[in-house]
C-alpha positions as CSV (number, residue, x, y, z in Angstrom):
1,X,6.6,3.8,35.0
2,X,3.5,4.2,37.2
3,X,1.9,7.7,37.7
4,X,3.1,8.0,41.2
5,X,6.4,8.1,39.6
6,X,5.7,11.3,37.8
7,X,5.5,13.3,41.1
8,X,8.2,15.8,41.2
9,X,9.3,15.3,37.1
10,X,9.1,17.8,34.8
11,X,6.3,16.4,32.5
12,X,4.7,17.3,29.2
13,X,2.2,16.0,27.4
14,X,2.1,15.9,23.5
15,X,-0.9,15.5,21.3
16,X,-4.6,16.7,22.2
17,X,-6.7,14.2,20.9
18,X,-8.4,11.9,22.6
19,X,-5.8,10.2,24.6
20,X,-3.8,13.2,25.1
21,X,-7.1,14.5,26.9
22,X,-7.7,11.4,28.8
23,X,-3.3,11.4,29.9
24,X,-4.6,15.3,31.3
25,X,-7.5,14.1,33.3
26,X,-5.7,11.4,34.8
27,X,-2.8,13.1,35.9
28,X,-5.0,16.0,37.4
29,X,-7.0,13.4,39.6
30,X,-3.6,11.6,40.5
31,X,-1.3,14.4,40.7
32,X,-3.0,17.6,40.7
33,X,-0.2,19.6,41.5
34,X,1.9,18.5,38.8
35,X,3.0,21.5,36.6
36,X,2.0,20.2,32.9
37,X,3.2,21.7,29.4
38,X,1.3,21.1,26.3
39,X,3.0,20.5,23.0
40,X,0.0,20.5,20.1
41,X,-0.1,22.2,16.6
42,X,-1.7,26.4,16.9
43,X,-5.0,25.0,15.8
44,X,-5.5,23.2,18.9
45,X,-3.9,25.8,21.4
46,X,-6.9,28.1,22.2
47,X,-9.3,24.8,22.5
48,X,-6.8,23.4,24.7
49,X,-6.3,26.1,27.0
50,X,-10.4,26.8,27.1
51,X,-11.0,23.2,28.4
52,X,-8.4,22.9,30.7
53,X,-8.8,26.6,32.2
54,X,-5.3,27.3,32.2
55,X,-3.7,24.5,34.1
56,X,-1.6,23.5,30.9
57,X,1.3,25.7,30.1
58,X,0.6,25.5,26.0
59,X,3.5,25.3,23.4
60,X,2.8,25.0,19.4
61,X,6.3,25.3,18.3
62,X,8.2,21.1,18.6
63,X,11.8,21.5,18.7
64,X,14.0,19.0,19.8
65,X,15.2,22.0,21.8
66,X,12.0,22.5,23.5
67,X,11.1,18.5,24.5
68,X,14.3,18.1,25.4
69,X,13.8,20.5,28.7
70,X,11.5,17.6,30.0
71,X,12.4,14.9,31.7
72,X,9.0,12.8,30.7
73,X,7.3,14.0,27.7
74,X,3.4,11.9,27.5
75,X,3.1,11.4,23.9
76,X,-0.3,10.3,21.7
77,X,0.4,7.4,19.7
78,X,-0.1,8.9,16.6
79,X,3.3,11.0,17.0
80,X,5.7,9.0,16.2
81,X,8.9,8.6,18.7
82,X,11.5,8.5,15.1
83,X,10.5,12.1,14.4
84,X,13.9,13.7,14.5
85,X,13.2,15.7,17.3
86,X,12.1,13.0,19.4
87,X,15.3,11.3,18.7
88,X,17.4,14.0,19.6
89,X,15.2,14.9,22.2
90,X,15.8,11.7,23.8
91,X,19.0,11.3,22.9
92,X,20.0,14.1,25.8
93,X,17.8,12.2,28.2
94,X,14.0,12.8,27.4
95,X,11.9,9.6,28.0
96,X,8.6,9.3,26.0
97,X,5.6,6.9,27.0
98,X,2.1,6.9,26.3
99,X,-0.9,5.8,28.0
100,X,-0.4,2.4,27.0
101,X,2.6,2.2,29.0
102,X,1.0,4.3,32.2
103,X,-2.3,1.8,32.1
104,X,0.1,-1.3,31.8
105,X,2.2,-0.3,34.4
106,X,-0.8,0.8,36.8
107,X,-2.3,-2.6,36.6
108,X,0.6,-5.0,36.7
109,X,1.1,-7.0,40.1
110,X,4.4,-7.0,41.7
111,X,6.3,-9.1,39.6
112,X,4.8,-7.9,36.3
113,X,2.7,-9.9,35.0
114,X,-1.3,-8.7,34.2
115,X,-3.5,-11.9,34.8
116,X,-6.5,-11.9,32.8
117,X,-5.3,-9.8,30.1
118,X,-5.5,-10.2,26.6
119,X,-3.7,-8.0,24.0
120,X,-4.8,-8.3,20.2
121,X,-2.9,-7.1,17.6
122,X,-2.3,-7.7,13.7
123,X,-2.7,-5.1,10.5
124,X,-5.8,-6.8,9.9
125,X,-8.9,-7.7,11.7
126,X,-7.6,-6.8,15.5
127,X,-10.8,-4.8,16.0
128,X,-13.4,-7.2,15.7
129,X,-11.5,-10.0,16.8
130,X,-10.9,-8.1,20.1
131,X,-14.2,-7.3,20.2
132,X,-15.5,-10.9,19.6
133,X,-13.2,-12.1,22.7
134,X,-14.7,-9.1,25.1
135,X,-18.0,-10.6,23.5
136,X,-17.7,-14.2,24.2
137,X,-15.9,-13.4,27.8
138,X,-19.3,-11.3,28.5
139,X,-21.0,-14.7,27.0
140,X,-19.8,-16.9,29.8
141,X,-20.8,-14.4,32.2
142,X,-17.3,-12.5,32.6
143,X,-16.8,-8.9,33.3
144,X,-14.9,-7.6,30.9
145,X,-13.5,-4.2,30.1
146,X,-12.8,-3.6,26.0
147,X,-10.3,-0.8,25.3
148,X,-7.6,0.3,23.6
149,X,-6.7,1.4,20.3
150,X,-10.4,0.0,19.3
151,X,-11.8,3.6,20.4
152,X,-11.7,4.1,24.1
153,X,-8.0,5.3,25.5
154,X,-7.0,3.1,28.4
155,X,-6.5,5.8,30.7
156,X,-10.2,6.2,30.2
157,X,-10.7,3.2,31.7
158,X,-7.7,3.3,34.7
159,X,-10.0,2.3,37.7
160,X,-13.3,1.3,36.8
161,X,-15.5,0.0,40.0
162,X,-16.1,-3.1,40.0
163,X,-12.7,-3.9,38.2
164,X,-13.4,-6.6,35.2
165,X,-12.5,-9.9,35.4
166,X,-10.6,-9.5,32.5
167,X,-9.6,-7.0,29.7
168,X,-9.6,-7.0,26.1
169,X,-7.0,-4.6,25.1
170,X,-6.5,-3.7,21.1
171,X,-2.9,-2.4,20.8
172,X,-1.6,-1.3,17.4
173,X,1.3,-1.0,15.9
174,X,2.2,2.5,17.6
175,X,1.4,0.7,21.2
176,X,2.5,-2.6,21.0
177,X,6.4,-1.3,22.0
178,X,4.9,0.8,24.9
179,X,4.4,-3.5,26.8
180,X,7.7,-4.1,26.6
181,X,9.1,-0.4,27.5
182,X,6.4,-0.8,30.7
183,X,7.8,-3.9,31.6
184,X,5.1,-5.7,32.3
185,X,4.2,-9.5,31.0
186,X,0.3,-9.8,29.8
187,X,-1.2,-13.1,30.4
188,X,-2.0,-13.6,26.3
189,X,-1.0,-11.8,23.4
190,X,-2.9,-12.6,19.9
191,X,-0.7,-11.9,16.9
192,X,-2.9,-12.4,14.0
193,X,-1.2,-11.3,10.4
194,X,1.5,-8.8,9.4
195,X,1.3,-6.6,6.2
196,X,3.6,-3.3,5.8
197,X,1.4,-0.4,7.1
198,X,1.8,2.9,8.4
199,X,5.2,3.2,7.1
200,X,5.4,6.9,7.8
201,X,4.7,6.4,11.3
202,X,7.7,4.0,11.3
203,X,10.2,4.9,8.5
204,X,10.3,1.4,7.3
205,X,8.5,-2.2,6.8
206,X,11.0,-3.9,8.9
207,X,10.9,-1.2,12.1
208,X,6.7,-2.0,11.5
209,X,7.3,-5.7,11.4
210,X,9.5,-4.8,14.7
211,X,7.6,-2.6,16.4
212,X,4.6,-4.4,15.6
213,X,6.4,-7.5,17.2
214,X,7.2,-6.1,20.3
215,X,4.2,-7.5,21.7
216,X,5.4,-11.1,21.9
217,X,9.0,-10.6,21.3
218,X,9.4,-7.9,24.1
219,X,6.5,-8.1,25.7
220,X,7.0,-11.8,26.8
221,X,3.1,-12.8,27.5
222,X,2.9,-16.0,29.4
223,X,1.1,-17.6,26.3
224,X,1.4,-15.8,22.8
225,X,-1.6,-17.0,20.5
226,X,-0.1,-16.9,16.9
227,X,-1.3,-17.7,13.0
228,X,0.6,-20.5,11.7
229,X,-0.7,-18.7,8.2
230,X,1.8,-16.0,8.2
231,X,5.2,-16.1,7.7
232,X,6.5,-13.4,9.9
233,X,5.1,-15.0,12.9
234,X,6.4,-18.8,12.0
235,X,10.1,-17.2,11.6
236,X,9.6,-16.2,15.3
237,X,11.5,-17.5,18.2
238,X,9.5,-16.9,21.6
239,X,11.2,-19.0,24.3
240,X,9.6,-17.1,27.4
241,X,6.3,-17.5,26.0
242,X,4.5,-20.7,25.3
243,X,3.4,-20.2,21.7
244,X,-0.2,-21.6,20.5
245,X,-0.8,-21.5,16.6
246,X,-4.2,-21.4,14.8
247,X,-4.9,-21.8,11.6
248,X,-3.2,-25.2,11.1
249,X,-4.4,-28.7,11.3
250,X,-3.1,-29.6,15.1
251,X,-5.3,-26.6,16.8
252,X,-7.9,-23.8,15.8
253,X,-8.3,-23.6,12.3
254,X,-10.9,-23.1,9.3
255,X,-12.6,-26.0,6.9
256,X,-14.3,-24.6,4.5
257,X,-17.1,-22.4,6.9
258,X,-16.4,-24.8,10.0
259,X,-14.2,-24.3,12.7
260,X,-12.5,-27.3,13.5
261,X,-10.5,-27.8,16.9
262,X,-7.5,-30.1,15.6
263,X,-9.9,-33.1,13.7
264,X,-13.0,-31.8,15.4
265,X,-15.7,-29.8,13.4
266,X,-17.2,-26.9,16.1
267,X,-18.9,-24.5,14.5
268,X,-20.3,-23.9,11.2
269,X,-19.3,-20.1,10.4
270,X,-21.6,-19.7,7.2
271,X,-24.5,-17.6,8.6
272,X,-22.5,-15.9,11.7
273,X,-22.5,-11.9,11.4
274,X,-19.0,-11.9,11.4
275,X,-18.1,-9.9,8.4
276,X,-15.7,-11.7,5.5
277,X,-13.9,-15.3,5.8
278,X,-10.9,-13.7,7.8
279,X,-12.4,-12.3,10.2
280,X,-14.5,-15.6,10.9
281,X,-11.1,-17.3,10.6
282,X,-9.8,-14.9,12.9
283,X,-13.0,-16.8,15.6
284,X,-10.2,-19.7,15.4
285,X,-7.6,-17.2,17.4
286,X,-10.5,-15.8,20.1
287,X,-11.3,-19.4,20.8
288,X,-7.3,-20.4,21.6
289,X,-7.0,-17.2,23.5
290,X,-10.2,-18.5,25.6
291,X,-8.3,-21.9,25.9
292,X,-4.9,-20.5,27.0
293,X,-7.4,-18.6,29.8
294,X,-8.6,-21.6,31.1
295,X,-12.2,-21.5,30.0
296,X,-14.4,-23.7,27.9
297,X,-14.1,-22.5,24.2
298,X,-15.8,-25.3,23.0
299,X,-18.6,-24.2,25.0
300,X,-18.7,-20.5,24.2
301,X,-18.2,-21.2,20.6
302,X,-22.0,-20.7,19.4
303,X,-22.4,-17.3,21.2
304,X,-20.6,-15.6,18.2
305,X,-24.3,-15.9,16.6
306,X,-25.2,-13.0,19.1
307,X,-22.1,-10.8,18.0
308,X,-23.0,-7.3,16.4
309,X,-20.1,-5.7,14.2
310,X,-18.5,-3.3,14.6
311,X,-18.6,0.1,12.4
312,X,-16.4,0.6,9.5
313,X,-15.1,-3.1,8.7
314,X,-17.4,-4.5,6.5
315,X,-20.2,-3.0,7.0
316,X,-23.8,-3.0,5.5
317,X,-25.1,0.4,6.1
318,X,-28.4,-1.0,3.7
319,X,-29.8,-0.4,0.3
320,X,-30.4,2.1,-1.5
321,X,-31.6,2.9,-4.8
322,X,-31.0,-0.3,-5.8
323,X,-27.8,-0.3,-4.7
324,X,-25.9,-2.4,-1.3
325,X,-23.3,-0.1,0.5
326,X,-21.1,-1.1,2.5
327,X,-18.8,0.6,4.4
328,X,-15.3,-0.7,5.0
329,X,-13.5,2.8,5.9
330,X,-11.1,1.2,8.7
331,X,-9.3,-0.5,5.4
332,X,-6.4,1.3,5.3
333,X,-4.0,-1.1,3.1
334,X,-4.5,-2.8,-0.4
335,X,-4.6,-6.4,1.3
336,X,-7.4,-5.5,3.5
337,X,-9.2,-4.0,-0.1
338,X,-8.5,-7.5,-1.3
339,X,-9.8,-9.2,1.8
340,X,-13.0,-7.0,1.4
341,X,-13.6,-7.6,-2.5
342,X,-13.1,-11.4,-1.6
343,X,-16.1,-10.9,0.8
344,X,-18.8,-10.1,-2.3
345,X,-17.2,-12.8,-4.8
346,X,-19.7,-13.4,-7.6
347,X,-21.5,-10.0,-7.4
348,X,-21.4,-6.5,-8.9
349,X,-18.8,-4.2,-7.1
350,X,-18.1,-0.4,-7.6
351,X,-14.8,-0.6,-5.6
352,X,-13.7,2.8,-3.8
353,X,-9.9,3.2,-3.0
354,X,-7.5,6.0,-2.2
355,X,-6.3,8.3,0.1
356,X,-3.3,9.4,2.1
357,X,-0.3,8.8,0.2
358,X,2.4,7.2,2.5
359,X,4.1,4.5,0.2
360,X,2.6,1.7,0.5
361,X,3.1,-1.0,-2.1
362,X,0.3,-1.9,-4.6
363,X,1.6,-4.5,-6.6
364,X,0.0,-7.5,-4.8
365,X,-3.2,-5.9,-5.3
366,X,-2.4,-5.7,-8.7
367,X,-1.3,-9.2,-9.4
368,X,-4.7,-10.1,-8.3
369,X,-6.5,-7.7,-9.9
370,X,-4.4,-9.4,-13.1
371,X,-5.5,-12.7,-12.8
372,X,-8.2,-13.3,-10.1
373,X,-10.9,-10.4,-10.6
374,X,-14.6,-10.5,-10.0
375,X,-17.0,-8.1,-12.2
376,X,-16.0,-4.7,-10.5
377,X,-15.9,-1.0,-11.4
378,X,-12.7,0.7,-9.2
379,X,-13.0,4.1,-8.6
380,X,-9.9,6.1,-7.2
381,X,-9.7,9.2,-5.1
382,X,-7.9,10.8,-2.7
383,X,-3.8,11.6,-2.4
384,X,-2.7,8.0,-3.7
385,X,-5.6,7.8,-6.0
386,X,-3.5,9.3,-9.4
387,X,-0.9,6.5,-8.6
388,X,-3.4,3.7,-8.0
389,X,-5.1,4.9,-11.2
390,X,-2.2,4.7,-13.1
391,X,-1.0,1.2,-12.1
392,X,-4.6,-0.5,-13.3
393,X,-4.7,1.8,-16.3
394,X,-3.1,-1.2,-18.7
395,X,-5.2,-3.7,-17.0
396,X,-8.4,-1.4,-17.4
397,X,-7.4,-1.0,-21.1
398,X,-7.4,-4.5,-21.5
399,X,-10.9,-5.3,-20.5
400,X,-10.0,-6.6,-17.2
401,X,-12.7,-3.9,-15.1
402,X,-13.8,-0.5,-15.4
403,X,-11.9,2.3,-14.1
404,X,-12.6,5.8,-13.0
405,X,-11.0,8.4,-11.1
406,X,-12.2,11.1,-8.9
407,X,-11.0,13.5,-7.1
408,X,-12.5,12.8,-3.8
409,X,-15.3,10.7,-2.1
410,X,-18.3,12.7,-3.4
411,X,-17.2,12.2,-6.6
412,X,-16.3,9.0,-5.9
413,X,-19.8,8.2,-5.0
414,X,-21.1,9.8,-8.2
415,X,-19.1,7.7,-10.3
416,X,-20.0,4.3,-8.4
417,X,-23.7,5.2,-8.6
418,X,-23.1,5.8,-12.3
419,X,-21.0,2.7,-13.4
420,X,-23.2,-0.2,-11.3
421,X,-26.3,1.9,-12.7
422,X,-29.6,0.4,-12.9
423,X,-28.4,-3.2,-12.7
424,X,-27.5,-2.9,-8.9
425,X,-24.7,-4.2,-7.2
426,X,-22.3,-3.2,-4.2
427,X,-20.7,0.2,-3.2
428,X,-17.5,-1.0,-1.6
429,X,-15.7,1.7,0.7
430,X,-12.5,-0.1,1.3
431,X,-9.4,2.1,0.6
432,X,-6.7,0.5,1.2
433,X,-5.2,4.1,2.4
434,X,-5.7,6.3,5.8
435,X,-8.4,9.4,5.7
436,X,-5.4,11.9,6.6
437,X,-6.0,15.2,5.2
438,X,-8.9,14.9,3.8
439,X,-10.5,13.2,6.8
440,X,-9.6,13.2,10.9
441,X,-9.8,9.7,11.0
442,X,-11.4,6.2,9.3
443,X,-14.3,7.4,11.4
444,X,-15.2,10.5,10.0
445,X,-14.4,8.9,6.3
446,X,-17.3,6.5,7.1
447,X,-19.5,8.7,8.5
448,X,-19.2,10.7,5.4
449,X,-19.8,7.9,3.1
450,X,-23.1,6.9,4.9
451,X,-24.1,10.2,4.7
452,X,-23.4,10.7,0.9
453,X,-25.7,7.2,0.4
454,X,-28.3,8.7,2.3
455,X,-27.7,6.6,6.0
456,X,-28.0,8.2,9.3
457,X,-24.2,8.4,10.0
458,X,-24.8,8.5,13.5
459,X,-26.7,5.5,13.8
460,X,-24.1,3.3,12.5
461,X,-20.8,5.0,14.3
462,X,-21.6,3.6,18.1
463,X,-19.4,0.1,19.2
464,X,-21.2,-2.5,20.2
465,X,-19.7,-3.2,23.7
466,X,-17.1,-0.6,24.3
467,X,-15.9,0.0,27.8
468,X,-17.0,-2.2,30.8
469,X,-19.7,-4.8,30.5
């Protein structure tokens, strides 16, 4: 559906975040006249009204009832469309999008397709890997806009003058559906690993492994840029895409620290700022995406050494007191904790991890922590942080690591500070759980952890590259 189409509709928006503001300001430019209705929780009401001066008719009270008067409803991505209103809602005739879908629909050409366009998406690593493409694009002297899900809405970035020669778009798992419900056909699609995440969003792992899918299964990108590593992408079945794999022997893949194209050694990966061996893995799907574009990846291989990364994935925020921290708040499932503790093999860790509950399973982290474990202290907090506490509690007792729990992440701190000691080592923010309720986002969890190790948290929040460049 393209804005245009809205004229005339009776349209709410729901959600005031971020891309609930940005839906606003574009349908004000577009469609000024549009009558608008707010859904958002009480605490947001008087904000919203104040910044929009009264052009939004404001509603805190969601019924199915009340959506349902709508015939669109413009919906954040972080509310889900399987909350039982929304399913009644749109079971009398409500249709929900998001800005995803407006911004896909806006820039598809006539037949539906979005030259130039690369969407990224995977439970881990889709952030940096998005932003190492928009990098390397920039590299061979390529306008390129960076958006999505990676911290700037698209509808921020609907009409940017001059337009990009290409986009790097970062969908996740609550956007990827929104390609296919637009219709349109991106040019290349990355698919880089599924684990079971955000399973309250989408009431189970297989609707995640579904929804997260969409991209290539619905989506139908004219080349989809898959991991031959992971076994929910080598069960798949794409026959209007042409499918590219990396991470096997034939194309892209790792040896050792050296990217290899097929038998031929590239790169050497060891001293690149990449953080952690998947994400310089991940290099191996950038440079197939570049491939499938036409351009020389070959070539542009060596510019990753000018790559800065991004904020919250593995990041060294510095020493202090004798201590290395390193903040790796955007982990937000136990096999991106693992992924991280993998990353400081050999050294002294104080492991954090915790937060919002929402049922995730542990046990893989466990098994490892059984039989693969380097010296580390792991310190729980947060919602989960009992139940984590509890499953490493027989391991703990048997010498395997230390364990400590805390209530939150001051505490948490404390107690890292106190089991590394004067010996040193590495505070490792990598919870394997979201920030909800005790944080707004991964964002403001990381923020707070630099500040409680005594870094500038605004220095180390900005990414590198955002928007159009």
């Amino acid at each position: 559906m393209r804005i245009s189409q809205l004229e005339g509709k009776c349209v709410a928006l729901w959600g005031w975040g971020r891309e609930g503001r940005a839906a606003f300001a574009v349908l004000r430019q577009r469609l000024p006249h549009l009558p608008l209705t707010l859904f958002c929780p009480p605490a947001e009401a008087d904000a919203a009204r104040a910044e929009t001066r009264g052009a939004l008719q404001v509603e805190t009270e969601v019924t199915a009832e009340a959506l349902a008067r709508f015939e669109v409803v413009i919906k954040s991505p972080g509310i889900s469309p399987y909350k039982p209103e929304a399913v009644q809602a749109a079971a009398q005739g409500t249709q929900f999008i998001g800005g995803t879908s407006l911004w896909f629909s806006e820039h598809a050409q006539v037949d539906g397709t979005l030259p130039n366009t690369v969407c990224v998406t995977g439970t881990k690593g889709k952030s940096t890997t998005t932003s190492l493409l928009a990098h390397l694009l920039r590299a061979a002297g390529h306008r390129t806009g960076l958006a999505g899900n990676i911290g700037l809405p698209l509808l921020e970035a609907l009409d940017p003058q001059p337009a990009p020669e290409y986009w790097a778009v970062e969908l996740s798992s609550y956007q990827t559906g929104e390609v296919e419900f637009s219709g349109t056909r991106p040019d290349v699609a990355i698919v880089l690993n599924i684990f079971p995440e955000h399973l309250d969003w989408h009431g189970s792992e297989q609707r995640y492994i579904d929804d997260k899918l969409a991209l290539v299964t619905g989506g139908h990108p004219r080349v989809a840029v898959l991991n031959a590593g992971d076994a929910h992408l080598r069960a798949l079945q794409l026959p209007h895409s042409q499918v590219v794999w990396f991470n096997q022997p034939e194309g892209w893949h790792m040896v050792g620290e050296v990217v290899h194209r097929g038998a031929q050694p590239v790169f050497d990966t060891a001293n690149t700022p990449l953080p952690g061996r998947h994400n310089r893995g991940n290099l191996c799907a950038v440079l197939a995406a570049l491939e499938a574009l036409g351009l020389d990846a070959l070539a542009l291989a060596p510019a990753v050494q000018s790559f800065r990364p991004l904020p919250n994935r593995l990041q060294l925020l510095g020493e202090r007191d004798g201590l290395r921290w390193v903040n790796d708040s955007i982990s937000t499932t136990p096999h991106a904790s693992l992924a991280a503790l993998d990353c400081f093999a050999g050294q002294r860790i104080a492991l954090l991890v915790g937060g919002h509950d929402r049922g995730l399973d542990w046990s893989d982290f466990l098994a490892h922590m059984a039989h693969d474990v380097p010296p580390v202290e792991i310190v729980t907090m947060g919602g989960n942080g009992p139940r984590i506490n509890a499953l490493l509690r027989p391991l703990a007792d048997a010498g395997r690591f230390g364990l400590h729990a805390a209530a939150d992440l001051p505490q948490a701190v404390e107690l890292a500070r106190a089991a590394l000691g004067a010996q040193g080592g590495v505070v490792l923010l990598s919870p394997g759980a979201p920030s909800f309720g005790a944080y707004r986002d991964y964002v403001a969890r990381g923020r707070h952890f630099a500040e409680l190790a005594g870094f500038d948290p605004d220095s180390i929040s900005a990414i590198p590259g955002l928007g159009i460049g």
